[in-house]
C-alpha positions in Angstrom: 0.0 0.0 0.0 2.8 2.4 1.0 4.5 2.0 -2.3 1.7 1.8 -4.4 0.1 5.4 -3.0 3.8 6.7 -3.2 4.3 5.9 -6.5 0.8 6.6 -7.7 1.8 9.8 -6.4 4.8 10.0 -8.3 2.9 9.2 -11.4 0.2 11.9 -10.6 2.6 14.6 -9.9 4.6 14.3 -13.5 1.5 13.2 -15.7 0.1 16.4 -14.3 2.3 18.6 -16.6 1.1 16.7 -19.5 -2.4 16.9 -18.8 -3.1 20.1 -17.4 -2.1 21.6 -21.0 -4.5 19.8 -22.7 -7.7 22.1 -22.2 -6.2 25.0 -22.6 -3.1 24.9 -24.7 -4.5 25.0 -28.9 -6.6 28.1 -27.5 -3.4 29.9 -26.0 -1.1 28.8 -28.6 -2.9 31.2 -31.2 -1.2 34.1 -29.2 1.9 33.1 -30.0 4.1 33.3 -33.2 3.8 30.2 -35.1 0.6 29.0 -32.7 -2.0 29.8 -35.8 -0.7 26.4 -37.6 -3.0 23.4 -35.9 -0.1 20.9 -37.3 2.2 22.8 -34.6 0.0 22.9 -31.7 -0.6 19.0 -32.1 3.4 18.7 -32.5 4.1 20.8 -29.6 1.5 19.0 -27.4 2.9 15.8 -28.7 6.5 16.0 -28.6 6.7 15.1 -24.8 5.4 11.8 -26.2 8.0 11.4 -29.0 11.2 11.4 -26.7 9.1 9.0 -24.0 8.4 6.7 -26.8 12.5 7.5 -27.6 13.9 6.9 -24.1 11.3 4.9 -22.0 12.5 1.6 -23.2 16.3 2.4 -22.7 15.6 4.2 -19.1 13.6 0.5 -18.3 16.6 -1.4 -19.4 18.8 1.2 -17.1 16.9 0.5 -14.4 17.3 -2.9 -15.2 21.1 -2.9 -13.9 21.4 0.9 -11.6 18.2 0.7 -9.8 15.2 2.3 -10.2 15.3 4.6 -8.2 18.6 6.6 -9.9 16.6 6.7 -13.3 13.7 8.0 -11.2 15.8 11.0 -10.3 17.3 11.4 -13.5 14.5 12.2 -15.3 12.7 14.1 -13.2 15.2 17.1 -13.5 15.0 16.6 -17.5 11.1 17.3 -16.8 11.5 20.2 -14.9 14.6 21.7 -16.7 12.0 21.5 -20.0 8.6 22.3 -18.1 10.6 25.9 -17.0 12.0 25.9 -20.9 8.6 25.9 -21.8 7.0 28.6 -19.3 10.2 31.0 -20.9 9.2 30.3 -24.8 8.7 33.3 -26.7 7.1 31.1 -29.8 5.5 27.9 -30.3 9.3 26.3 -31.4 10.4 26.8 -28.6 7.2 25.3 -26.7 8.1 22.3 -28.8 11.9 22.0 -27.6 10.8 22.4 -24.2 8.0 19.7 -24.5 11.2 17.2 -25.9 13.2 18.0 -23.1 10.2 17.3 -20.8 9.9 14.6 -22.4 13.1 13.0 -21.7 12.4 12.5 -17.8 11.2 9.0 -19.3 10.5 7.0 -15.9 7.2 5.8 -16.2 8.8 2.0 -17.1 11.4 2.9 -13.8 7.6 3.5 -11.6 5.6 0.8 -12.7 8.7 -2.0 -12.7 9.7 -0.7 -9.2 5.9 -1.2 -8.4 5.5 -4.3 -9.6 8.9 -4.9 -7.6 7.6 -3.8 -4.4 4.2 -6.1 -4.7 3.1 -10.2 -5.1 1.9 -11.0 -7.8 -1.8 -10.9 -6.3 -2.0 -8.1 -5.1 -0.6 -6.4 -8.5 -3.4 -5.8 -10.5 -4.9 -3.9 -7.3 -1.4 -1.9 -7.3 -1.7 -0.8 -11.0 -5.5 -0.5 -10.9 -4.5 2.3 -7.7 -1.8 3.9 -10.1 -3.7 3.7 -12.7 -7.0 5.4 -11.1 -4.5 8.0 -9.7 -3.5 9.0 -12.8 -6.9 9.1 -13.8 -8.0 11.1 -11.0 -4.8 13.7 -11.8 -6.3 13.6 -15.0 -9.3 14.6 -14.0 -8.5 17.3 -11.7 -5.5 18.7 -14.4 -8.5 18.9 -16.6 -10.7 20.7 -13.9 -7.9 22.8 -12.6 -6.2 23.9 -16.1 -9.2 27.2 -16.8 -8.6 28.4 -13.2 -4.5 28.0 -13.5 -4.6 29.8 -16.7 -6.5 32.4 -15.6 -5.1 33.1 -12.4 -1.0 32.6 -13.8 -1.7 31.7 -17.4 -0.2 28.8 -19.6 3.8 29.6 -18.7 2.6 29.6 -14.9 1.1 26.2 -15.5 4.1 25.5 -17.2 6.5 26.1 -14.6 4.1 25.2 -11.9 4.8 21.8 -13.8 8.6 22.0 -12.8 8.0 22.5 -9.1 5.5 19.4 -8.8 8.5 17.0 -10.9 11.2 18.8 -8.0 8.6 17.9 -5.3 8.1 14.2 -6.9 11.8 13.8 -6.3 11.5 14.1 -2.6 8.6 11.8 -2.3 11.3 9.2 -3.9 14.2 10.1 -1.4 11.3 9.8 2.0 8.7 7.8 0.8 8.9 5.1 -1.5 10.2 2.4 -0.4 14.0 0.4 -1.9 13.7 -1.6 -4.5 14.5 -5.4 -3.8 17.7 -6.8 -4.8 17.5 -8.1 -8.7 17.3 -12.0 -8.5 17.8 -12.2 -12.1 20.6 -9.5 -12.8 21.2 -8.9 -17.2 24.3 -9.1 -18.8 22.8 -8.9 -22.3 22.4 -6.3 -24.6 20.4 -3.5 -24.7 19.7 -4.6 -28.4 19.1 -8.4 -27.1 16.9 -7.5 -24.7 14.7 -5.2 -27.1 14.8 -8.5 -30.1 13.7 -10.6 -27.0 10.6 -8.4 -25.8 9.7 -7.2 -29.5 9.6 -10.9 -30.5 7.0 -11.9 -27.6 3.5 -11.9 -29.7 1.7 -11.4 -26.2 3.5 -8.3 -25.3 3.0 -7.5 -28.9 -0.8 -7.3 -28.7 -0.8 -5.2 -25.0 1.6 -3.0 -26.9 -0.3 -2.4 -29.6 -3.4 -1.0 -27.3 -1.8 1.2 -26.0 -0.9 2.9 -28.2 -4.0 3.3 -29.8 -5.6 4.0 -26.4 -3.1 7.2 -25.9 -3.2 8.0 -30.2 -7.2 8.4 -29.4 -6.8 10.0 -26.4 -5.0 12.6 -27.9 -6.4 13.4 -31.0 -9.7 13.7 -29.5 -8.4 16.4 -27.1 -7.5 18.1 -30.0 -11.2 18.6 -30.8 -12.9 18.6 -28.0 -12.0 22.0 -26.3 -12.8 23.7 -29.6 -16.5 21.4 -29.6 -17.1 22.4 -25.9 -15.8 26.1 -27.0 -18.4 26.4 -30.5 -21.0 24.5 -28.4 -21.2 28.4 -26.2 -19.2 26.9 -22.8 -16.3 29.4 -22.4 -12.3 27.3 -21.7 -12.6 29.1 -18.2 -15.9 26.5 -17.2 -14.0 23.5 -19.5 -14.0 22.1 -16.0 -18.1 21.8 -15.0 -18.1 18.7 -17.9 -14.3 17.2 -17.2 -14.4 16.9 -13.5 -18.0 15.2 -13.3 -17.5 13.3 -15.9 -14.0 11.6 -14.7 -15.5 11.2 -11.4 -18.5 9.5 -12.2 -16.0 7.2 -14.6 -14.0 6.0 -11.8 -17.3 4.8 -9.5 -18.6 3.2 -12.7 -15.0 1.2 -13.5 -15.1 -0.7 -10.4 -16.7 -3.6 -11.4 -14.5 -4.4 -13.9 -11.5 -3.8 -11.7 -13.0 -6.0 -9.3 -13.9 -8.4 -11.4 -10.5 -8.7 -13.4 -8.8 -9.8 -10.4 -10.0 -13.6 -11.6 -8.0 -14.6 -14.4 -10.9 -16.3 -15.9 -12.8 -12.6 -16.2 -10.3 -10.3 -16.6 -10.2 -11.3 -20.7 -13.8 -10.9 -20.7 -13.8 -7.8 -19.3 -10.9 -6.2 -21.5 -12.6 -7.4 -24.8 -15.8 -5.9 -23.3 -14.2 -2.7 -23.0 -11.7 -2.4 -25.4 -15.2 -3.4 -27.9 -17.0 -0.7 -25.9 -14.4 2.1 -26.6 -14.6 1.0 -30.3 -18.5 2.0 -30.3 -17.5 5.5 -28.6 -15.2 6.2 -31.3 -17.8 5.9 -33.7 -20.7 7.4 -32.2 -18.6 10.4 -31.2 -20.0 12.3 -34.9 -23.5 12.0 -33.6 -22.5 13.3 -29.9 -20.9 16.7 -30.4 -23.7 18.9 -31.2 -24.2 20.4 -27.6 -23.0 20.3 -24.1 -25.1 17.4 -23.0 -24.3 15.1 -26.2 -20.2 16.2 -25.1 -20.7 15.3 -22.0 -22.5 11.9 -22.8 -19.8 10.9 -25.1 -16.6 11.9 -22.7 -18.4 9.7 -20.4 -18.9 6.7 -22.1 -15.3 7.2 -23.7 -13.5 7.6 -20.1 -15.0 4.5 -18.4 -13.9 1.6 -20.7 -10.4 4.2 -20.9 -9.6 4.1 -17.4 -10.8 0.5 -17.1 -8.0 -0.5 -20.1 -5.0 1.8 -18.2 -5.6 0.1 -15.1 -5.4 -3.9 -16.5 -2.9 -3.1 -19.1 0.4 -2.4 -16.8 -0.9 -5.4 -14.7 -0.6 -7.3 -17.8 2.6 -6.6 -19.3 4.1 -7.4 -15.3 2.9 -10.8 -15.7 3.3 -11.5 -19.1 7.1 -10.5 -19.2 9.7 -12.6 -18.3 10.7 -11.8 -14.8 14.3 -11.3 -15.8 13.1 -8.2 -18.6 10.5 -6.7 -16.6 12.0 -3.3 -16.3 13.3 -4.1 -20.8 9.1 -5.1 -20.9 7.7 -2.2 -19.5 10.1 0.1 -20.8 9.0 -0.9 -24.2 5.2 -1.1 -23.3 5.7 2.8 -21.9 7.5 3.4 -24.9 4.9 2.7 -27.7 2.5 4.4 -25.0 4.1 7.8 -25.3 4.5 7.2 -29.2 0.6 6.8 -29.2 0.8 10.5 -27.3 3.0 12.1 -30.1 1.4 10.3 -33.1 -1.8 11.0 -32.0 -1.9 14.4 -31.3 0.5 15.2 -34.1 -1.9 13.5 -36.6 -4.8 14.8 -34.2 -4.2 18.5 -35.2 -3.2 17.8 -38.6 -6.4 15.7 -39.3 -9.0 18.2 -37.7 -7.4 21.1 -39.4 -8.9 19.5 -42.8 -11.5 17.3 -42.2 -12.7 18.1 -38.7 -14.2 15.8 -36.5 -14.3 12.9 -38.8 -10.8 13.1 -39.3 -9.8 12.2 -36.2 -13.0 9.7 -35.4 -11.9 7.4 -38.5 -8.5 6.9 -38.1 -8.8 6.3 -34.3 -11.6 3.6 -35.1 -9.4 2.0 -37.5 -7.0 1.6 -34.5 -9.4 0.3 -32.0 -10.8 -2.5 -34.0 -7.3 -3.7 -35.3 -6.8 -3.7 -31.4 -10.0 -5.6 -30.4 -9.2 -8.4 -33.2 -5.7 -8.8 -31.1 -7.2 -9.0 -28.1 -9.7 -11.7 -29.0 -6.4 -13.9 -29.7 -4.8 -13.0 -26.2 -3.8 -15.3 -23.5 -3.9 -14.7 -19.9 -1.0 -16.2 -18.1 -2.4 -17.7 -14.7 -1.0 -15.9 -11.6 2.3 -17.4 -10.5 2.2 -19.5 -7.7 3.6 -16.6 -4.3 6.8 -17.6 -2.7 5.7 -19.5 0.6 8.2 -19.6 3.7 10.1 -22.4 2.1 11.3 -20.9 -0.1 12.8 -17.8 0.7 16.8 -18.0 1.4 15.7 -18.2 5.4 14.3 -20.8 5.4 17.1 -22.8 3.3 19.7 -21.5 6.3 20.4 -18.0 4.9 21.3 -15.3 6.8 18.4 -12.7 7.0 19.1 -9.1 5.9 
């Protein structure tokens, strides 16, 4: 419990500076030189994903052999150094060059290996579905808090209040997470090796693939919908009276499924289930942007299979990867997550700049049903049997540490 809050906390306080931009960003970005051109504002709300999708799979294999909890620190002060970058930018190019730099501090793979580290086996779903639901719940409130930031500091004030939170998510490492266990399986391969090995696994392959069409979709369609919400007569100051009810009611409705994925025989059932009902979203989401209410309607039915799908997926790639890659298998898994970020909201604001709407609903269908067909072919690996007295070095006349 103590690391999974500590590290959902962790999570919460970086993810924040990606997702408090989000409702307010295209609208300020037409103030500033170069902000008029939609294909820019998707690229500089994106490029934090390109160098994750870059680095998260090389900072997993680092923390693979130095510990997590030095990669942690590392990139944290990349975030911050390009969150203040950003708050300084005089033009959109540099917005971008700060988002890259922010985007370097690529430890989500680092978080969720030392998680799934620091927990059994059956209690990790429960620790994901809590980092998971935190970083929902920072999404959320980023979402509900982003109109009152901007107009009480503005958009460089959210940016640098973005560089504070990563400086104050570095202490929470040093007092409150707990060390990572020794390795029991330390790597003397390759980083090259170990990226062939994980690549090659057709299981990982298929969680890989959703997410990254979970975060493409995600994106793009926050490329459109502060500009529905805006035509639809809601000002980008009062964004927040449809995020935060809508996010909240999502998280009470997702607890069934989280409850009932912790039995391996459901938890397929359930992901098809939602991945299938995210599908139908994407393609009812033409018919449900003509007011307020129909927005609302559609962000809710969109969010509840969403956070349902980034709460089972990092439990999934843990158990799926072989122990010895764990930190190689989530670093890739974080990567192609943060590719989704950049390629969808690149493509995002490219696509609704000449074809509105339907431009980004097609392409992100496209994605989803590619994904459900994977997931119908997916096998759930039953839980490995947890370590019993026996077996620990104790017990087998080992010194205790």
């Amino acid at each position: 419990m103590r690391a999974s809050l500590a590290l959902a906390s962790v999570f919460g306080l970086r993810l924040f500076g990606m997702f408090v931009i989000l409702p307010v960003f295209a609208i300020y970005a037409e103030t500033l030189p170069g902000g008029a051109n939609l294909t820019l504002v998707g690229v500089a709300i994106g490029a934090y994903g390109l160098t994750q999708a870059i680095l998260q799979m090389p900072f997993g294999w680092w923390s693979d052999r130095i510990g997590r909890k030095p990669v942690m620190y590392l990139g944290l002060m990349l975030f911050a150094a390009g969150s203040f970058m950003a708050a300084a930018a005089p033009n959109i190019y540099i917005v971008i060059v700060g988002r890259i730099l922010q985007g370097a501090g690529a430890i989500s793979a680092a978080v969720m290996a030392l998680a799934a580290d620091l927990t059994r086996e059956e209690h990790r779903t429960k620790s994901m579905a809590m980092i998971g639901s935190t970083i929902g719940l920072v999404f959320a409130l980023s979402l509900a808090a982003a109109p009152w930031l901007n107009q009480l500091i503005g958009v460089p004030g959210i940016f640098a209040l973005t560089g504070v939170l990563a400086i104050g998510a570095m202490g929470v490492i040093w007092r409150i997470v707990p060390p990572a266990p020794a390795n029991p399986h330390p790597r003397t391969s390759s980083l090259l090796a170990d990226f062939k090995s994980v690549l090659a696994d057709p299981q990982l392959v298929r969680l890989n693939w959703g997410i990254f069409a979970l975060h493409a979709v995600l994106m793009a369609l926050f490329i459109a919908i502060p500009f529905a919400l805006r035509d639809a007569g809601m000002p980008v100051n009062e964004h927040w009276k449809i995020y935060l009810p809508v996010m909240l009611a999502s998280f009470v409705l997702m607890i069934p499924a989280v409850m009932g994925a912790h039995d391996p025989r459901k938890l397929k059932g359930w992901f098809i289930a939602s991945v299938a009902l995210l599908l139908m979203v994407q393609g009812a989401m033409p018919w449900l942007t003509g007011g307020l209410w129909s927005i609302t309607l559609f962000l809710l039915f969109f969010f509840v299979p969403f956070n349902i799908l980034e709460a089972m997926l990092p439990s999934l790639v843990s158990r799926m990867a072989p122990p010895q890659l764990k930190g190689a298998a989530i670093g890739m898994y974080s990567s192609v997550q943060f590719f989704g970020t950049f390629a969808g909201a690149a493509a995002g604001g490219f696509l609704f700049g000449h074809w509105g709407v339907a431009g980004v609903v097609v392409p992100g269908a496209i994605l989803l049903a590619i994904w459900l067909i994977l997931a119908i072919g997916m096998q759930v690996p039953p839980p490995r049997p947890t370590p019993t007295s026996a077996d620990t070095p104790q017990a087998a006349g080992a010194p205790a540490r």
